[in-house]
N, C-alpha and C positions, 0 to 999 in steps of 0.2 A: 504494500500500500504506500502512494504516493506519501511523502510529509508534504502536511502544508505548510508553504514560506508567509513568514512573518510579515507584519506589517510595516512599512518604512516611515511612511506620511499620516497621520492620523488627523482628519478634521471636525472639527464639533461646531457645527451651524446652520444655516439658511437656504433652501431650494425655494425660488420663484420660479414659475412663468409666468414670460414677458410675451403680452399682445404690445406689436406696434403697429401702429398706422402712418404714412405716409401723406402729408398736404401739402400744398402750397404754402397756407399762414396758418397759425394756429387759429382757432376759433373763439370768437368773441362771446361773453355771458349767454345761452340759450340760442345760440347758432347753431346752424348744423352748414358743415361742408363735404362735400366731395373729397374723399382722399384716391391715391392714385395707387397705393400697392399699402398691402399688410401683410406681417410675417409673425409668427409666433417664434420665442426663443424662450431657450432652457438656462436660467438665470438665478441668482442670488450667490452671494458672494463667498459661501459656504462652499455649495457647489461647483462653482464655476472654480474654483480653486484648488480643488481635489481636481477635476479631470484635467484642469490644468498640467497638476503634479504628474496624473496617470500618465498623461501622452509624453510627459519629460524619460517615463518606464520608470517611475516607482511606483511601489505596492503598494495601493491607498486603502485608505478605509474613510466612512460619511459617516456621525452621527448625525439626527437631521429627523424634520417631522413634516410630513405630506396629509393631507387630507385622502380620506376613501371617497374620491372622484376617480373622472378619468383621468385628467392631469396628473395627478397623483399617478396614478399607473403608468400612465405614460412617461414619467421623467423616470419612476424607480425604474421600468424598461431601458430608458437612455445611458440610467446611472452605470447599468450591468453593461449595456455595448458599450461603453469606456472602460469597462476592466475593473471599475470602482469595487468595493467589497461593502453592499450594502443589506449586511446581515444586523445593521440597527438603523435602519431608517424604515421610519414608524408609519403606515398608513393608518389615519385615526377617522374613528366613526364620531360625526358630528363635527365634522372640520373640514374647511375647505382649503384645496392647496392655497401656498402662498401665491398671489396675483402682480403681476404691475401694469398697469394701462398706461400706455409712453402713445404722446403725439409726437411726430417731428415733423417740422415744417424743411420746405428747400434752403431755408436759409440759415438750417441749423439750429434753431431756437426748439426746445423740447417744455414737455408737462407732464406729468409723472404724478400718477395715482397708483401706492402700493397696500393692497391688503394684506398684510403678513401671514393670517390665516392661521394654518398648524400652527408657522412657526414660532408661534405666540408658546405653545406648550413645551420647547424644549427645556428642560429642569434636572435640579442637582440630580436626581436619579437615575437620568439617563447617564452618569455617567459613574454612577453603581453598577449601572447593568451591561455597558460598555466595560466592563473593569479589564479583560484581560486585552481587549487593543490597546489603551491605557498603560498597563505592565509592558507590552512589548515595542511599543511603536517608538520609534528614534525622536520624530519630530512632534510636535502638534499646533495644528493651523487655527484661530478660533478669530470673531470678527465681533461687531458688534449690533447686528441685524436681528439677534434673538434677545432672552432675556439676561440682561449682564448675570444676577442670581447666578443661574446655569453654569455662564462663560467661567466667572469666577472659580466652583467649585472644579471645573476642568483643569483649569490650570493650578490650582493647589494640590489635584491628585498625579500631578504628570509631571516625572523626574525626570524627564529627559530634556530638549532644546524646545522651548514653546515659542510659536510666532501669533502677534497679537495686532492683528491687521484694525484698527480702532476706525473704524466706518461701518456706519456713518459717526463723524466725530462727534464726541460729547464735551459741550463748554466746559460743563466741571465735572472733569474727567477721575473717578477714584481712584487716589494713591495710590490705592491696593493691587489695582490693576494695571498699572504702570509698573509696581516693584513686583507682580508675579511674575510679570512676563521677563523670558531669556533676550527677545527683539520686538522693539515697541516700532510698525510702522507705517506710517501715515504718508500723504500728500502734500502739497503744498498748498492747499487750501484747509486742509485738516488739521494742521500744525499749524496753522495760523490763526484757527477757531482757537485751539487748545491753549498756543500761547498768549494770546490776546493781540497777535502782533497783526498790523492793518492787511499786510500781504506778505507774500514770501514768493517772490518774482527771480530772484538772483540766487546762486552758488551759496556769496557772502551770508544772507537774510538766511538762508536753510538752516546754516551752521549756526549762524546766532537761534535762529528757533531750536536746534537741536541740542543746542548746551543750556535752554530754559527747562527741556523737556527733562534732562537728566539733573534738572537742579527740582524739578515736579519728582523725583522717584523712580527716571525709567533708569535701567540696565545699562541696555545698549538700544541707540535710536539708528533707525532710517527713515528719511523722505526722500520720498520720490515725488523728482524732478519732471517728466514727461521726457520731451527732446534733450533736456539738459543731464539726463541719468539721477545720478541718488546721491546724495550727502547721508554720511555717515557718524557714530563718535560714541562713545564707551565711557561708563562711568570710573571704569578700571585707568581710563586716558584721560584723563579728565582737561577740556579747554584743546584737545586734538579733534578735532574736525576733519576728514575728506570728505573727497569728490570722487566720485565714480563716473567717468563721459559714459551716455547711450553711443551706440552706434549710429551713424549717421544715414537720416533715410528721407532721401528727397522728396519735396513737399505733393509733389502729385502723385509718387505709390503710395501715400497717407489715405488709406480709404474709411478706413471706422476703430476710433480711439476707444472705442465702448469694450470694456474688461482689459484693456491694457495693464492696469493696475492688479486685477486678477492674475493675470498671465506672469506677472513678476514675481507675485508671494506663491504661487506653485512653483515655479518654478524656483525661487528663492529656498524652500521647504526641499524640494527633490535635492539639489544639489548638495544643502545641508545634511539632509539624510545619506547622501548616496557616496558624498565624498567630504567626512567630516575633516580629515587632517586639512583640507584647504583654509587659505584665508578670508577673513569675512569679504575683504574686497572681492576676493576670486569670484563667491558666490554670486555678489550681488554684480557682479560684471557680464556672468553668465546670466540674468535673471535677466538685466536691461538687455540683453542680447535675444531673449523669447518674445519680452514685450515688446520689442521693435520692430520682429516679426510678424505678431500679432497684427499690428495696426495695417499691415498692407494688406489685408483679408476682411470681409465685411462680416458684424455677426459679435456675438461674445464668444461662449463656445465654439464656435463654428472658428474660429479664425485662430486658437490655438494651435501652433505649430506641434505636430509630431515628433520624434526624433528617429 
């Protein structure tokens, strides 16, 4: 009898579907317009982050909570054709998948209506009953889409490398959940909620956000940059800041920035798992190197690169 291989990436969080619709402009109070295309996508940042990890070829695992709908069914189906290991993600009676209603207009301006649905119900127990992915998994992925409660008690059960992807950003962000986590990381819009700072536009402004965030209780911080890659800095370093460049991708293969930041903390998690003697820059070099791929493909999931 085969053994089964262990689990390398472990994530505790959020499955959406995402309806989009396509217009011209957005529509005004009790309008109704003509849109030109709609797609349905397989979303929330829990999610999107594990098969992220998968297609990088690590062995993932999802905690996570779906509604007993179709959608429900239908994504636990998508989770399994990615390879995912979803022997605890919960189809719940009396719950409806989580949803998001996205408008986008041609000009790029979007609206965004999400009901979380199940993933209202993820809780400290799920991650009693998750206990032995927990014991063996390298890394752990967790965000802030479901109930912190939850997140928290995940990360105080998990000895290993924990990544703590804090989005959507919270203004007053819990200490506690800054000093669990092994890597606290955010955006450049995220970090700037969190530090109170007006923007965080430049290289310089990341690092100054990054050494408030380690002066709030994180570990070790990253934001991510977009085009400009990630600043990095360690409480162990204290007042050493880097920079990590993306790879450079010219602005008309730029097709859809939508989970590029997904694409990074998978892949970010794979590499930590997969090749721990690296350095943290190595990791995150490799990481701005998927989500830069990402972006030249349209889609969330759908535009993660394979290996």
């Amino acid at each position: 009898m085969a053994q089964t291989q262990t689990t390398e990436v472990l994530v505790f969080g959020s499955a959406i579907i995402d309806f989009i619709c396509y217009t011209p402009r957005l529509p005004k109070p009790g309008e109704t317009l003509h849109g030109h295309r709609f797609q349905t996508g397989y979303g929330g940042k829990g999610a999107n982050q594990c098969v992220a990890a998968a297609r990088q070829g690590s062995r993932t695992a999802l905690v996570a909570k779906l509604g007993a709908d179709t959608f429900g069914g239908d994504y636990l189906r998508q989770l399994r054709d990615e390879g995912v290991n979803v022997e605890h993600v919960q189809q719940l009676e009396g719950q409806t998948t989580g949803v998001a209603q996205i408008a986008v207009s041609d000009g790029g301006e979007n609206n965004i209506i999400i009901v979380v649905g199940a993933n209202s119900q993820l809780s400290p127990c799920d991650v009693a009953q998750a206990e032995e992915l927990f014991l063996e998994a390298k890394v752990l992925v967790c965000q802030l889409e479901t109930p912190i409660e939850a997140t928290l008690t995940a990360l105080k059960h998990f000895k290993g490398v924990s990544i703590v992807n804090a989005a959507p950003a919270m203004e007053n962000t819990p200490r506690e959940l800054l000093e669990l986590a092994s890597i606290f990381c955010v955006n450049e819009s995220e970090a700037a909620l969190m530090t109170q700072m007006a923007q965080i536009e430049t290289v310089e402004e990341a690092k100054n956000a990054a050494g408030k965030l380690i002066k709030m209780g994180a570990n070790t911080v990253i934001i991510t940059l977009g085009k400009l890659g990630a600043v990095f800095g360690s409480a162990d370093s204290a007042g050493v800041y880097q920079h990590v460049a993306a790879p450079h991708v010219p602005a008309e293969k730029v097709v859809d920035t939508t989970g590029a930041g997904d694409a990074f903390i998978g892949a970010l998690a794979h590499n930590m798992a997969r090749h721990p003697q690296n350095k943290l820059e190595e990791h995150i070099a490799a990481a701005c190197a998927v989500a830069s791929q990402s972006v030249q493909l349209p889609g969330t999931q759908a535009s993660f690169p394979r290996t």
